[in-house]
N, C-alpha and C positions, 0 to 999 in steps of 0.2 A: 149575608142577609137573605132569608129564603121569605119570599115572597105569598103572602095566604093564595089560596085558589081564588076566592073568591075576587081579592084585588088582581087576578091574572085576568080570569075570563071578564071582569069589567073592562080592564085595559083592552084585552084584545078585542074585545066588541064596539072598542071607539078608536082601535088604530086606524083601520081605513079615514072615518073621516078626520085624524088629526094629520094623515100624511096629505088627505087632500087639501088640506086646511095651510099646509107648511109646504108644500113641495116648491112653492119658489124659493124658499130656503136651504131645503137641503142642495138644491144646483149650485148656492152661493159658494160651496165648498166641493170643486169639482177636481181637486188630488187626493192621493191617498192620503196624505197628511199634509195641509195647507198650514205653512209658515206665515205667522203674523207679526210683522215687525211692532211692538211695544213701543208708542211715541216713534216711530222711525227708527227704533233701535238706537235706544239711548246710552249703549254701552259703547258705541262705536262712533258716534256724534252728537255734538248738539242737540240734545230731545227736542222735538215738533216746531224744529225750521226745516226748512225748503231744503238746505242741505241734508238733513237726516232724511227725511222721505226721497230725495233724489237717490240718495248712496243707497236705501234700503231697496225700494225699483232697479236698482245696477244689478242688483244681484241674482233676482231669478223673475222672470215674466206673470210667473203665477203666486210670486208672494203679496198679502195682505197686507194695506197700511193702517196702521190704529193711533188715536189721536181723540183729542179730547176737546170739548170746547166751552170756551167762557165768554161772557159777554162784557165789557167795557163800560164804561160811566157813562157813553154816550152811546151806546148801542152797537158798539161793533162786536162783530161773532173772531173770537182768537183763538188762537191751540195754544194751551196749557193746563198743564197735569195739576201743580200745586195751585192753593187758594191765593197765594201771592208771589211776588215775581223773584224774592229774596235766594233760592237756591239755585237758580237757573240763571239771572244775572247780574248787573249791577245797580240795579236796583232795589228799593223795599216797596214794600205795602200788598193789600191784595188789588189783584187785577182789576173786579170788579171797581174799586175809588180811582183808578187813573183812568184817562181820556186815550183816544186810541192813538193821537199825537205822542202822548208823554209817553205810551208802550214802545212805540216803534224807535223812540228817539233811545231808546235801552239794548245796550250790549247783549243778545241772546247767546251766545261763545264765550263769554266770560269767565261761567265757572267749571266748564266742563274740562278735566283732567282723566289722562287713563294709566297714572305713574301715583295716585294717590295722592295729586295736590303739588308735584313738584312742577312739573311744567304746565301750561295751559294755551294748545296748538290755538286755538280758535278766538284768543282773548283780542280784541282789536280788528278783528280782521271784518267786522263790516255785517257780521249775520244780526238779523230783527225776530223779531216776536213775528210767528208765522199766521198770517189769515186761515179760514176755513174757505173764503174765495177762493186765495192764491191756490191753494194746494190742490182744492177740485178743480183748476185751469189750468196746473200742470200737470194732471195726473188722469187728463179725462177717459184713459181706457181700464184706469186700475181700481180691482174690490179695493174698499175701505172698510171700516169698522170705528163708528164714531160716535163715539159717548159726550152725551151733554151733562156735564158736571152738575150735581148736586145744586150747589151752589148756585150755579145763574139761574137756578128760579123754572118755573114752569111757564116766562116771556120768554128763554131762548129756545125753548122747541120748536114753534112754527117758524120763524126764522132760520134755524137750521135747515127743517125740509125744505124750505122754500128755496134756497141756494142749492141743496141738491136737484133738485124738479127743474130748475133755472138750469143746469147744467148737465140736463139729461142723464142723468146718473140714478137713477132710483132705480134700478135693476144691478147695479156695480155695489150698492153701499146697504149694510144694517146699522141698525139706530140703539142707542142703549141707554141706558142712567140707572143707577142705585137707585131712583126714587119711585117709587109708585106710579104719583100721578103724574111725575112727567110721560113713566113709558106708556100712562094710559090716554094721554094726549096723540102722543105717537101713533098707537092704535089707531085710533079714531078718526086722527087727518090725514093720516097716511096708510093705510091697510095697504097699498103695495108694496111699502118698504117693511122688508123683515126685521124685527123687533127682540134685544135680546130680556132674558127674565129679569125682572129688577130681583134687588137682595132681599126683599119679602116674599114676590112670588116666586124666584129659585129655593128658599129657604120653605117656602109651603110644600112645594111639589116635592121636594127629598125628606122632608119629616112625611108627610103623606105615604111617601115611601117605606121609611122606617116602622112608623107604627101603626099602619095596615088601613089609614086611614086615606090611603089614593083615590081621588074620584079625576071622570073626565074634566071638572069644573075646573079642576087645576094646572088645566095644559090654556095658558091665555099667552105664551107667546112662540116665539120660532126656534130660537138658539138658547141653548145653555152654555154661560160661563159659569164654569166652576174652580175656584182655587185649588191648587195642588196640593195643598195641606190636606183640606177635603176627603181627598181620596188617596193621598200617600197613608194619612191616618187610619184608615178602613173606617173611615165612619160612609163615607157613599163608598161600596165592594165591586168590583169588577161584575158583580153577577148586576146589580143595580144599575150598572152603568149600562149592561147591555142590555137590559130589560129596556132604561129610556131612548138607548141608541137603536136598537133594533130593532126591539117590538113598535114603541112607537115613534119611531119614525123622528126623534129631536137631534140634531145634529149638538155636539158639544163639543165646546171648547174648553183649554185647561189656561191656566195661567198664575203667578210666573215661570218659567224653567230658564234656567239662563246657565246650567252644566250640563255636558254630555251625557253624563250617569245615567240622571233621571231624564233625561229627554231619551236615550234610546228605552230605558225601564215602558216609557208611557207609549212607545209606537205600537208595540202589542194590546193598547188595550183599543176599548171599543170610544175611540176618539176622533174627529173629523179636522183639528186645531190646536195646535200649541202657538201663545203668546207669549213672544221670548223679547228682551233686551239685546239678543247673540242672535239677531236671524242667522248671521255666516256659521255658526255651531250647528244650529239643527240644519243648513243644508247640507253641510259637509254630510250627516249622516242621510239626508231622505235623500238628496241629489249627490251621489260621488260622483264626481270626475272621474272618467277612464283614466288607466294607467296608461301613459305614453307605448307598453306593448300592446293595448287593446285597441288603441289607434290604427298602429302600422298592422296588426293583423286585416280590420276593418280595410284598411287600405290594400291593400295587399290581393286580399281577396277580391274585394269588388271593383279594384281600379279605383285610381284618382277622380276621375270625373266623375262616374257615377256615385263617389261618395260624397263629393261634394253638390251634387246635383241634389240629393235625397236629404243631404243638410237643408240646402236653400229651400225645397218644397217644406219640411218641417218645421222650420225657423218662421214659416210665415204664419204668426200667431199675434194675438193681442198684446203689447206689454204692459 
């Protein structure tokens, strides 16, 4: 897609203040390519219990946890993806009509299989429907990425913030929804927490793009997710991509990738984020382990102590 002049020199006449506008967002993504674990990595546990976000934190200090939240017949803030509890446990109905008793008193391990339905490690063993509390009380040093579902309405968004703010966390965590007016709530009671594009305004600002129709009026929030399809398709082109990621300054993110293929295809492009179900896939490829000779060389060379001396100084980081 080649871009009119006219849509360039507008853009670039309002990048300065969309980067100043954003710049606590773009920090939010301070690796070359930040691992967002999808539900906790729902390929590998239990989606959005305490065990999938603990397992997915195991594995690297700077990966993202993502998660979703609903609100309860009585007002409690939950993590869960679907509109009802039917493919996740043993239960039915949607979340929403049950009381936060009758969620939690529900097998969350139930149906989760990774042999395609024949065994089921976690069925019995005791895991619940996970809080939006809980998880910012275990996890008070780690970015999040937390969408409030469609669904619970434009009453669960100041509750949402209000539990991040209660947990000092609004400088750790970005806010999202498909819905408009929720993210414009967000906006408005929150301007410190960085705010991802709802499916309209992501959807304005890349037609804007397309048919030369971009104004600065169209940059209202911090982060772009964009589905992989998107741009595996070349309807948004690599040139587009880096026109939003570079010129102006909007950090984006992709989502799903959950094979090695396409997740190495997309580290080249101009991307800040992949949200995967396989966080352990895309780090094997952004973090390798050294090979056992890279080690003993390392050793070898610098002495035991001082290698292990230069661990302990670098090891001391946030998880």
């Amino acid at each position: 897609m080649k871009l009119p002049a006219l849509v360039l020199r507008s853009a670039l006449a309002s990048a300065l203040a969309v980067a100043a506008s954003c710049s606590y967002a773009t920090t939010f993504f301070d690796a070359p390519l930040t691992v967002i674990a999808h539900r906790g990595g729902s390929d590998l546990r239990p989606e959005a219990t305490l065990l999938a976000f603990g397992h997915a934190a195991s594995l690297d200090p700077d990966l993202i946890l993502e998660m979703d939240v609903r609100m309860t017949s009585d007002g409690q803030l939950v993590l869960m993806h679907d509109i009802t509890v039917d493919r996740t446990t043993n239960g039915t109905g949607a979340v929403a009509s049950h009381t936060f008793a009758e969620l939690r008193a529900l097998d969350a391990g139930h149906d989760f299989s990774t042999d395609g339905g024949v065994t089921f490690p976690y069925r019995g063993t005791g895991l619940q429907i996970a809080t939006l509390d809980e998880v910012l009380g275990a996890f008070p040093n780690r970015r999040m990425l937390i969408e409030v579902k469609v669904e619970a309405g434009t009453a669960a968004v100041k509750p949402t913030i209000d539990l991040i703010r209660a947990h000092g966390m609004e400088d750790q965590v970005a806010i999202a929804s498909f819905d408009e007016n929720q993210v414009a709530i967000m906006r408005s009671y929150a301007p410190e927490i960085p705010t991802l594009y709802s499916e309209g305004s992501a959807t304005a600002l890349v037609l804007g793009l397309l048919n030369g129709t971009f104004s600065p009026d169209l940059l209202v929030d911090d982060i772009l997710d964009l589905p992989v399809d998107v741009i595996a398709s070349g309807l948004v082109t690599d040139s587009a991509l880096a026109f939003l990621h570079d010129t102006l300054g909007i950090p984006i993110l992709v989502d799903t990738i959950n094979d090695k293929a396409t997740m190495q295809a997309f580290l080249a492009k101009p991307i800040d984020g992949i949200i995967t179900d396989r966080p352990d896939l895309l780090l094997e490829i952004t973090r390798p382990v050294p090979e056992p000779s890279t080690v003993w060389m390392l050793l070898s060379g610098l002495g035991t102590a001082a290698f292990f001396n230069g661990r302990r100084r670098y090891t001391g980081r946030k998880g």
